[in-house]
MARLO-28238 format. One record per residue: residue number from 1; residue in three letters; x negated, y negated, z of N, C-alpha, C in turn. Coordinates in Angstrom, 1 decimal, always signed. Atoms other than C-alpha are relative to their C-alpha. Example, Ala and Ser with C-alpha at 12.3 -4.5 7.8 and 13.67 -1.06 7.14 Angstrom:
BEGIN
+-----+--------+--------+--------+--------+--------+--------+--------+--------+--------+--------+
! num ! residu !   n.px !   n.py !   n.pz !  ca.px !  ca.py !  ca.pz !   c.px !   c.py !   c.pz !
+-----+--------+--------+--------+--------+--------+--------+--------+--------+--------+--------+
!   1 !    ALA !   -0.9 !   +1.2 !   +0.0 !  -12.3 !   +4.5 !   +7.8 !   -0.9 !   -1.2 !   +0.0 !
!   2 !    SER !   +0.9 !   +1.1 !   +0.0 !  -13.7 !   +1.1 !   +7.1 !   +0.8 !   -1.1 !   +0.8 !
+-----+--------+--------+--------+--------+--------+--------+--------+--------+--------+--------+
END
This chain:
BEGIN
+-----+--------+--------+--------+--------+--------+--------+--------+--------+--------+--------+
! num ! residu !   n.px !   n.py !   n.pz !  ca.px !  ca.py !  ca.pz !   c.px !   c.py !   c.pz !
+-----+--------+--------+--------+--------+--------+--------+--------+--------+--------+--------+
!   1 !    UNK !   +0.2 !   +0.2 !   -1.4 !   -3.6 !  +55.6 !  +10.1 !   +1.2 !   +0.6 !   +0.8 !
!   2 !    UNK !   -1.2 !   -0.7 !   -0.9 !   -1.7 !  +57.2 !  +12.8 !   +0.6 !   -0.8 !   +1.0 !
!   3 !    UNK !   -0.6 !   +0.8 !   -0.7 !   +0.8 !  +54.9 !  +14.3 !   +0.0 !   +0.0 !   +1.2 !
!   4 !    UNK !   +0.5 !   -0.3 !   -1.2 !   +0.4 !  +56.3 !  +17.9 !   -1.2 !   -0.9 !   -0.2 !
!   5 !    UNK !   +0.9 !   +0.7 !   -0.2 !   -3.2 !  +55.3 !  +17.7 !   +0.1 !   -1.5 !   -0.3 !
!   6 !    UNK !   +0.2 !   +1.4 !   +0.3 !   -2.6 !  +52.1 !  +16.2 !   +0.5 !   -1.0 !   +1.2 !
!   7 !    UNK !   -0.5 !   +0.6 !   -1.2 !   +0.1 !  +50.8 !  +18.7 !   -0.4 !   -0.1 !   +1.2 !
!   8 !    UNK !   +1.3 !   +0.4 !   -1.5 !   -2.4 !  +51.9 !  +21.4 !   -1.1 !   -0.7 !   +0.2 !
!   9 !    UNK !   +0.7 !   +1.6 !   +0.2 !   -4.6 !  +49.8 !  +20.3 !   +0.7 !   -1.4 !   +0.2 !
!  10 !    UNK !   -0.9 !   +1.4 !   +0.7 !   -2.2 !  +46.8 !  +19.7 !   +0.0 !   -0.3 !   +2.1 !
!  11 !    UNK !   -0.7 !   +0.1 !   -1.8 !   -1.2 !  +47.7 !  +24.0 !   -1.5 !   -0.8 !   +0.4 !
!  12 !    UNK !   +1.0 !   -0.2 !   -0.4 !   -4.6 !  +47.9 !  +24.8 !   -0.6 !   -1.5 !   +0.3 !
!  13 !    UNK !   +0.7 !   +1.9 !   +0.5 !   -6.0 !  +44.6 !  +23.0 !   +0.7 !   -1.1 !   +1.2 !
!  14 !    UNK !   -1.0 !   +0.8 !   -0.9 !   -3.0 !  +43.3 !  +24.7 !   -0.2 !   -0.2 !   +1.6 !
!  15 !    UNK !   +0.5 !   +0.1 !   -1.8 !   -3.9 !  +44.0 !  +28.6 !   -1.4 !   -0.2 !   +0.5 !
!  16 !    UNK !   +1.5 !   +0.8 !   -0.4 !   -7.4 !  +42.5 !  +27.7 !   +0.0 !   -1.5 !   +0.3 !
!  17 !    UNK !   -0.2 !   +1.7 !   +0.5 !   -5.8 !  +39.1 !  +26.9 !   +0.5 !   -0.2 !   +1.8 !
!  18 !    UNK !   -0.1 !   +0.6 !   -1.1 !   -5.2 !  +36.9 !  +29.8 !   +1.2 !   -0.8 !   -0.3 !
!  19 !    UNK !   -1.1 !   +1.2 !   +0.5 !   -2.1 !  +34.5 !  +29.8 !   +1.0 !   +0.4 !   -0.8 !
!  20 !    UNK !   -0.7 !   -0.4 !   +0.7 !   +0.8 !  +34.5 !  +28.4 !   +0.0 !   -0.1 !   -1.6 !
!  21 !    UNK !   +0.4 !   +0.3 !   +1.4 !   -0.3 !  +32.8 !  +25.0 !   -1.6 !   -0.6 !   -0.1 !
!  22 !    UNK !   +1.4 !   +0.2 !   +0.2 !   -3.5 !  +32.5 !  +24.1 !   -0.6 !   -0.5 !   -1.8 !
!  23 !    UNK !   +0.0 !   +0.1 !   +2.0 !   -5.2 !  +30.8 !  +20.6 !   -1.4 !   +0.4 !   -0.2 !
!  24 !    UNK !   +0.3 !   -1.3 !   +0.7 !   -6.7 !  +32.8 !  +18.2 !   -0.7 !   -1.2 !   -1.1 !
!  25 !    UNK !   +0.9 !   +0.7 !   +1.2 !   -8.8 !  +31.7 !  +15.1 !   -0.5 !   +0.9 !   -0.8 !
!  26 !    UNK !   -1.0 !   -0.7 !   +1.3 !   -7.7 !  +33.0 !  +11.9 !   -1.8 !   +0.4 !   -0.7 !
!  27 !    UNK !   +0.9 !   -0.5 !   +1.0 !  -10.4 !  +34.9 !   +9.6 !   +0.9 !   -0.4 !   -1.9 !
!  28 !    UNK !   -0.5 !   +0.2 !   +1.0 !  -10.0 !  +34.4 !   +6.2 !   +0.1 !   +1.8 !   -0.9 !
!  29 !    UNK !   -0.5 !   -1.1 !   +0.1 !   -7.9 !  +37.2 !   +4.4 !   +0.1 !   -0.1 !   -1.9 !
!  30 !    UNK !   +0.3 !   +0.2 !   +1.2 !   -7.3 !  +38.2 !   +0.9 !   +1.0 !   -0.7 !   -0.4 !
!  31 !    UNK !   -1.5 !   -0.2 !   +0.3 !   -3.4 !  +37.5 !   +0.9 !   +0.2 !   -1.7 !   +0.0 !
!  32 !    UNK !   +0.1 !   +2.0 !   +0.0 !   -4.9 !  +33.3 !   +1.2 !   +0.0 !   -0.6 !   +1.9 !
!  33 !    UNK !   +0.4 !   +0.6 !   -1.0 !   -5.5 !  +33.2 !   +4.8 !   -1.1 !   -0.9 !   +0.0 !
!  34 !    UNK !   +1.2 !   +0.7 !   +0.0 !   -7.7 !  +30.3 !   +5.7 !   -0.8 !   +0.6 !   +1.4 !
!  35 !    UNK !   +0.9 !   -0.4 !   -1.0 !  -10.8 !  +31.2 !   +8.2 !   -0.1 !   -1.1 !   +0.4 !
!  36 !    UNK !   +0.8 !   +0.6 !   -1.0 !  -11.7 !  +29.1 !  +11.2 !   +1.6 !   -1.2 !   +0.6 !
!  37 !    UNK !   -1.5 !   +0.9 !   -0.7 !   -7.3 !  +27.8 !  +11.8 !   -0.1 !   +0.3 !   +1.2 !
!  38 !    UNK !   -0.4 !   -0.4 !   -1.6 !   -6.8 !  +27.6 !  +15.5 !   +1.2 !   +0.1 !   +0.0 !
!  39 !    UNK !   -1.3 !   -0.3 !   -0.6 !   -3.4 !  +28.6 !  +16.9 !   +0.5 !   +0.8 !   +1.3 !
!  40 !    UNK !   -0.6 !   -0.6 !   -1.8 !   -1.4 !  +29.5 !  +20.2 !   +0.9 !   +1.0 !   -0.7 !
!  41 !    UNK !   -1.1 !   -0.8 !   +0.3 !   +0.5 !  +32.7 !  +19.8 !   +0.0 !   +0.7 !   +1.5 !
!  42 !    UNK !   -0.3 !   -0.6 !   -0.9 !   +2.0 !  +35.0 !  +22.1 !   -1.2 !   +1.3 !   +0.3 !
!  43 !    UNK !   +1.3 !   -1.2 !   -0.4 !   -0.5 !  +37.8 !  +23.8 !   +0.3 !   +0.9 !   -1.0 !
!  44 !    UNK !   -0.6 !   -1.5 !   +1.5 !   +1.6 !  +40.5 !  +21.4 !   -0.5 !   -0.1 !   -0.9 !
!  45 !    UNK !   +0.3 !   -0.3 !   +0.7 !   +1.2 !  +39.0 !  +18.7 !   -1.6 !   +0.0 !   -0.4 !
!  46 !    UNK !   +1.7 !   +0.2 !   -0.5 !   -2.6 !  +38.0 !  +19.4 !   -0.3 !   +1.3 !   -0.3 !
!  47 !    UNK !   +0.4 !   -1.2 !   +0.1 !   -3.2 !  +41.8 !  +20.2 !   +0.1 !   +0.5 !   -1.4 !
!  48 !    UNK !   -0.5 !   -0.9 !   +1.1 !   -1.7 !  +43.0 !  +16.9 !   -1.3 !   -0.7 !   -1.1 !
!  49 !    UNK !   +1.3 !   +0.4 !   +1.2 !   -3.8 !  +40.1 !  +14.7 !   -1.5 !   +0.0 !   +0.1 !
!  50 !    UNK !   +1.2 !   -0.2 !   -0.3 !   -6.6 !  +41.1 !  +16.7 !   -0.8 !   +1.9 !   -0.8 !
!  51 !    UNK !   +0.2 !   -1.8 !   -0.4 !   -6.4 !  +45.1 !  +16.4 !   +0.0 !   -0.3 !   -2.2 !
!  52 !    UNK !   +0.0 !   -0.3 !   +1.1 !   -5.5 !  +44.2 !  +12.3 !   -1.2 !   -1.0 !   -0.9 !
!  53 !    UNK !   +1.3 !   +0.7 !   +0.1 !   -8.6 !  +42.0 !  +12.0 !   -0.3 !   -1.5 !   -0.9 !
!  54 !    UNK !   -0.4 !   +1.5 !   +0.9 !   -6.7 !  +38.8 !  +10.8 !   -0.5 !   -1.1 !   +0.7 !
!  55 !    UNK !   +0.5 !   +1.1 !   -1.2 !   -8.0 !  +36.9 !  +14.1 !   -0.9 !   +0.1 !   +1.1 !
!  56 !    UNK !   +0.6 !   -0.2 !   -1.0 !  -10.1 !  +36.6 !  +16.8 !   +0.4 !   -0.9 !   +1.0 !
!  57 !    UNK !   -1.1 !   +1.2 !   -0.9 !   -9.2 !  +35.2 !  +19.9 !   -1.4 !   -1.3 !   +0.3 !
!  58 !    UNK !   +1.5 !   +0.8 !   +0.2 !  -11.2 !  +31.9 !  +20.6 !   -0.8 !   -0.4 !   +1.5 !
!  59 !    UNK !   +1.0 !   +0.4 !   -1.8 !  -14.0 !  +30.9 !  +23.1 !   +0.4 !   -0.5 !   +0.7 !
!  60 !    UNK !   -0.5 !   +1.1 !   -0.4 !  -13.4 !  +28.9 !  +25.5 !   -0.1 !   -1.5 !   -0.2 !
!  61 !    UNK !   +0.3 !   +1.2 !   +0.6 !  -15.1 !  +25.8 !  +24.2 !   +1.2 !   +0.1 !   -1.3 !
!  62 !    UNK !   -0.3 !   +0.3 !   +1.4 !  -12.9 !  +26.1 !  +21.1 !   +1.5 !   +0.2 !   +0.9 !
!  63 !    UNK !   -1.4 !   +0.2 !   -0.8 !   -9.5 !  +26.8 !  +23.7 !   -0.1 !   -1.6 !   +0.6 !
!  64 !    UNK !   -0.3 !   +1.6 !   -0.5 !  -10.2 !  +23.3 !  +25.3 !   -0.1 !   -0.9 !   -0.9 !
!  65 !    UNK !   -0.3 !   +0.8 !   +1.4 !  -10.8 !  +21.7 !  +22.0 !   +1.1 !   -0.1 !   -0.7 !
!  66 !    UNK !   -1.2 !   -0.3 !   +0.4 !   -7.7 !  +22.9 !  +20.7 !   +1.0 !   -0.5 !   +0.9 !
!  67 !    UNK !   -1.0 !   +0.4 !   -1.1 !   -5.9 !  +22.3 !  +24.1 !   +0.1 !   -1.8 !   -0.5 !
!  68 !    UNK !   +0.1 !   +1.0 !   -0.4 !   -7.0 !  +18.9 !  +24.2 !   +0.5 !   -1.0 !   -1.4 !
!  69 !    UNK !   -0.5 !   +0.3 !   +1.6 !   -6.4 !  +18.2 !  +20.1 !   +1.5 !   -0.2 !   +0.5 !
!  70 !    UNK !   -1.2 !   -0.2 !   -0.1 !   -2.9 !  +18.9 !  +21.1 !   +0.7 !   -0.8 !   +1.0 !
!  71 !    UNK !   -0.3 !   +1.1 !   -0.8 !   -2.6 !  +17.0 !  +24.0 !   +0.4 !   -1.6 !   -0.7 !
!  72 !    UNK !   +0.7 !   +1.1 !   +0.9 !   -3.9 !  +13.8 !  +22.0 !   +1.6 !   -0.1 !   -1.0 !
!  73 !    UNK !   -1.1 !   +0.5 !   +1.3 !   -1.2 !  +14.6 !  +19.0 !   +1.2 !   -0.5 !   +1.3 !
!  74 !    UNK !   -1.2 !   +0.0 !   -0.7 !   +1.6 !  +15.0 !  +21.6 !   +0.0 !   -1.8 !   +1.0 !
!  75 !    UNK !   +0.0 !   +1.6 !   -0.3 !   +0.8 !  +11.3 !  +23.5 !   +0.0 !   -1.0 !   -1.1 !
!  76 !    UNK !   +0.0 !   +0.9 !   +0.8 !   +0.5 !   +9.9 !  +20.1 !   +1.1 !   +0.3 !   -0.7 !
!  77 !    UNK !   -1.5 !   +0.3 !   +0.5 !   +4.1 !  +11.1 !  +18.9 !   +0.9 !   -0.6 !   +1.4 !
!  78 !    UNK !   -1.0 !   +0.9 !   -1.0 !   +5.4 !  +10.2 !  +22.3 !   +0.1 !   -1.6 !   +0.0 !
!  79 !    UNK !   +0.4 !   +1.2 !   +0.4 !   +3.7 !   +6.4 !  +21.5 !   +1.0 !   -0.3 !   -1.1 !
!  80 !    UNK !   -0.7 !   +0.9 !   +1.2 !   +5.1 !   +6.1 !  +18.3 !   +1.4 !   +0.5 !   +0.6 !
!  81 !    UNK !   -1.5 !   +0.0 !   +0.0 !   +8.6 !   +7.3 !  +19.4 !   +0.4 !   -0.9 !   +0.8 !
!  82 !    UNK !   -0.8 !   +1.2 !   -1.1 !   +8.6 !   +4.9 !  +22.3 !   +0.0 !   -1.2 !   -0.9 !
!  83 !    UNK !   +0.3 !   +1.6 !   +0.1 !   +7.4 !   +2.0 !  +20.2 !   +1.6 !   +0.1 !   -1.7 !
!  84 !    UNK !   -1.0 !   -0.2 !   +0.8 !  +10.6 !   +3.5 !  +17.7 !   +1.2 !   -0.8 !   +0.7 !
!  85 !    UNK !   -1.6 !   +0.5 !   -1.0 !  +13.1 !   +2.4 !  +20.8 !   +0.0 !   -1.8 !   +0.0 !
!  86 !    UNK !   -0.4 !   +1.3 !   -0.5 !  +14.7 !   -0.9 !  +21.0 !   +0.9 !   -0.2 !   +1.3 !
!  87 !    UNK !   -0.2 !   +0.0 !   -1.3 !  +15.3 !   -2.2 !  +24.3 !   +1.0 !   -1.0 !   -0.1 !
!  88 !    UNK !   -1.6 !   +1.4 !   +0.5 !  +19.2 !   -4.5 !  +24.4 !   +0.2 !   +0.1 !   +1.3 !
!  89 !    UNK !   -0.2 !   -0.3 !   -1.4 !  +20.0 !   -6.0 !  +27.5 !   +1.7 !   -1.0 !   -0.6 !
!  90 !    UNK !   -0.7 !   +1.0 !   +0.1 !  +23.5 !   -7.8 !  +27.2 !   +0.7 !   -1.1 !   +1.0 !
!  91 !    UNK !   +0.3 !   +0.9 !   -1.1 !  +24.0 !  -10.7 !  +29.2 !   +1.2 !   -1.1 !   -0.5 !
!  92 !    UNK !   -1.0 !   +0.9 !   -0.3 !  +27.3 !  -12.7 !  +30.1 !   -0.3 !   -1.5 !   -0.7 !
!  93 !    UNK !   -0.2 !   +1.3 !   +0.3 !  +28.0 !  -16.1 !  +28.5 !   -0.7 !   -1.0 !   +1.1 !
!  94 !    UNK !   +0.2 !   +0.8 !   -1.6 !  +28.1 !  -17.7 !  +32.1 !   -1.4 !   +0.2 !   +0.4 !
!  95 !    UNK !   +1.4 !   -0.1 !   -0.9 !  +25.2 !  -16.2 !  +33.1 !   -1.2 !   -0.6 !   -0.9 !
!  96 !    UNK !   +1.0 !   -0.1 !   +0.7 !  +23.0 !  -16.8 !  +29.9 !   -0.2 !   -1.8 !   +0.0 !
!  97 !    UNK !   +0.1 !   +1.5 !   +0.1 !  +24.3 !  -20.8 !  +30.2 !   -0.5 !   -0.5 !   +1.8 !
!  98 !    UNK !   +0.1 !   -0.1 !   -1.6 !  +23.2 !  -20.4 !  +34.1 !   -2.0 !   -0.2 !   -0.5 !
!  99 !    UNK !   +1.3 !   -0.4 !   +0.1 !  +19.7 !  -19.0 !  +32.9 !   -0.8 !   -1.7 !   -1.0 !
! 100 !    UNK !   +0.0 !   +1.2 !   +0.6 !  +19.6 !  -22.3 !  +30.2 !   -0.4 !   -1.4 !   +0.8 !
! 101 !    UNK !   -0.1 !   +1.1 !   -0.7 !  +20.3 !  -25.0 !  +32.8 !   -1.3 !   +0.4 !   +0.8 !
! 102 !    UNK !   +1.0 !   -0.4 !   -0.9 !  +17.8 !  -23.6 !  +34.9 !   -1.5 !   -0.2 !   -0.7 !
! 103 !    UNK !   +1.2 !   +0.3 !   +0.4 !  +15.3 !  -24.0 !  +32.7 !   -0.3 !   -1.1 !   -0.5 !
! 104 !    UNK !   +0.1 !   +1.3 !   +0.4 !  +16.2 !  -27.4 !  +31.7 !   -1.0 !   -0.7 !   +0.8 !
! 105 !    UNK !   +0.5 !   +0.7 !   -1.4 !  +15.7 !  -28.5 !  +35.2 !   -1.5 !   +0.8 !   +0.3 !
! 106 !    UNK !   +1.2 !   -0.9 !   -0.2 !  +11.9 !  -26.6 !  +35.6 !   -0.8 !   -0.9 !   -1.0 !
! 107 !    UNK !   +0.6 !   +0.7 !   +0.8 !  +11.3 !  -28.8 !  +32.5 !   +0.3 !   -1.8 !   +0.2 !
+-----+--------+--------+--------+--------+--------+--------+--------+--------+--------+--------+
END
């Protein structure tokens, strides 16, 4: 194949795509690619695994599926990291025997 042509292609593909990254959905290849992976890549490389016929780019139902998948994991590591934090408050002698009496008297 003749490099010129190819690269013009690769441009080409590339000022079809929209966005700066766009996800793509993997064909299955001989080299052990799996068919039907979603992934966000950059428009370049997008164009190139488009033009070498490792990917297609994906519909839109399957871009907000994907979007939304990702959202989902990302609030559920933020969850578990917050419920990883311990919250320390430290609190004066005086004041904690202040807070004590106070509650004597209420009882």
């Amino acid at each position: 194949m003749d490099l010129r042509i190819y690269y013009q292609k690769i441009r080409e593909a590339e000022e079809r795509m929209g966005g700066e990254h766009v996800v793509m959905v993997s064909h299955e290849t001989a080299d052990g690619g799996k068919a039907g992976v979603l992934a966000e890549v950059p428009k370049r490389l997008a164009a190139k695994l488009t033009v070498d016929g490792r990917a297609r780019l994906a519909t839109t139902q399957e871009t907000q599926q994907f979007r939304k998948r990702q959202e989902q994991a990302k609030q559920a590591a933020e969850e578990l990291a917050a419920a990883g934090r311990v919250q320390l408050a430290l609190v004066p002698t005086s004041e904690l025997e202040q807070l004590r009496n106070k509650a004597k008297e209420k009882n």
